[in-house]
Structure formats: C-alpha cells, structure tokens
Residue frames as qw, qx, qy, qz and C-alpha x, y, z in Angstrom:
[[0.000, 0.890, 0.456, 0.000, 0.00, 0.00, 0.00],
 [0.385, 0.087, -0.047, 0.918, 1.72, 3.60, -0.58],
 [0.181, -0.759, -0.414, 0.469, 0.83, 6.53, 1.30],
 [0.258, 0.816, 0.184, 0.484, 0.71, 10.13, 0.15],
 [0.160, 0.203, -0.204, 0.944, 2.57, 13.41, 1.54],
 [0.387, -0.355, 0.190, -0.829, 0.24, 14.65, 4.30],
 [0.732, -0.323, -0.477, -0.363, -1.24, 11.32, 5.51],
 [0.614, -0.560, 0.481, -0.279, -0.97, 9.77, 8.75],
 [0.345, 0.411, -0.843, -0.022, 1.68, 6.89, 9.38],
 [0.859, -0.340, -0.222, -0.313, -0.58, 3.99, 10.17],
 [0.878, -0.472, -0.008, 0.080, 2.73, 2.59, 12.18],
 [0.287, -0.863, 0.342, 0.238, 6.20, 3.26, 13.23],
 [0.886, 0.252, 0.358, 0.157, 8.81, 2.02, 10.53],
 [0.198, -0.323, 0.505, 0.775, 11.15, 2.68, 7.48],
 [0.551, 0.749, 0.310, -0.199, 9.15, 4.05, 4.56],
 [0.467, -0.168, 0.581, 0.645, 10.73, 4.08, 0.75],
 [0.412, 0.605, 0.025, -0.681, 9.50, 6.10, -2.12],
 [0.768, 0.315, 0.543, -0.126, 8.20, 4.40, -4.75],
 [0.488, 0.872, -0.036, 0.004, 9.54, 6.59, -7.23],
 [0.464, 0.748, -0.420, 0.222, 13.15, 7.34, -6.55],
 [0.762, 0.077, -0.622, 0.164, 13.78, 5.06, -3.35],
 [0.019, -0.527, 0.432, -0.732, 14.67, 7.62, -0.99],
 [0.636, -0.399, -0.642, 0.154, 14.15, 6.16, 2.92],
 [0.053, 0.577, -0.182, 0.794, 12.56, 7.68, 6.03],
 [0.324, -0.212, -0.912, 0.136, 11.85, 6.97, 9.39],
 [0.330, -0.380, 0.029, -0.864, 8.85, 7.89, 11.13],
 [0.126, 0.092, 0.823, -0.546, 7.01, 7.29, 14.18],
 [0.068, -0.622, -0.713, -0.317, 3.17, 6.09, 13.89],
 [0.040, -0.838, -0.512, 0.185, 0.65, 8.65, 13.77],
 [0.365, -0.285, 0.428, 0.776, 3.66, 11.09, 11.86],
 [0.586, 0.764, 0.087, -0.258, 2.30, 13.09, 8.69],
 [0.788, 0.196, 0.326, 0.485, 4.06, 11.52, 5.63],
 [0.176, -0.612, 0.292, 0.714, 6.81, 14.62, 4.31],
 [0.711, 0.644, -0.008, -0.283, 6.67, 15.16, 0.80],
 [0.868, -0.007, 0.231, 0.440, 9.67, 13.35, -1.04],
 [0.133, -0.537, 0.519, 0.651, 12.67, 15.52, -2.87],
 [0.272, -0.021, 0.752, 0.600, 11.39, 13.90, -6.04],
 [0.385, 0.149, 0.116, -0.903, 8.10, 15.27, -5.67],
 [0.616, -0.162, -0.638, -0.433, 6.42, 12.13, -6.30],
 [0.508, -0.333, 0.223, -0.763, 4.66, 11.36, -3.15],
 [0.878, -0.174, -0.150, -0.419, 3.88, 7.93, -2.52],
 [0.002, -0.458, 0.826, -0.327, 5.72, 5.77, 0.47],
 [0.872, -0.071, -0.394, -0.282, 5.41, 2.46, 1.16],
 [0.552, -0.666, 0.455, -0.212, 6.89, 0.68, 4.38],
 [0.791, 0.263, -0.552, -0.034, 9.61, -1.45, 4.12],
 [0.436, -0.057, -0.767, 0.467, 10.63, -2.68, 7.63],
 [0.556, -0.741, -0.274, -0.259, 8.14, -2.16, 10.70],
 [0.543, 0.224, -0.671, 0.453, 9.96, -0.80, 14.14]]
C-alpha cells in the first residue's frame, strides 16, 4: 500500500518512495513529508 505526503503513518517504521527510493523513518501517527522527487507515494519497508 503507498501513502501520500500529508497522511498519517498507520505505524512506526522505514518508509521508501516508490519513485526514486529515498528512505525515512517515522514514528506512527507522523504526517508523511513530501519526497525531494516530488512524487509522493511511500510504502513501508521494515516495521519498528
């Protein structure tokens, strides 16, 4: 599932942009940042 710039992080984790890979962590309940590539859409790849 990939998340948009402004949503809420449904859980704490590493998130990866779909588009250009870039990786961020955030804590649940976090508003997703917009990416440097300006494509928007993160997907979690490790849960912490």
């Amino acid at each position: 599932m990939a998340y948009q710039a402004g949503e809420e992080t449904p859980e704490a984790g590493v998130y990866r942009c779909t588009n250009c890979g870039a990786e961020i962590t955030l804590k649940a309940g976090a508003a997703f940042p917009p990416c440097e590539c300006s494509l928007e859409n993160w997907s979690i790849v490790r849960r912490t």
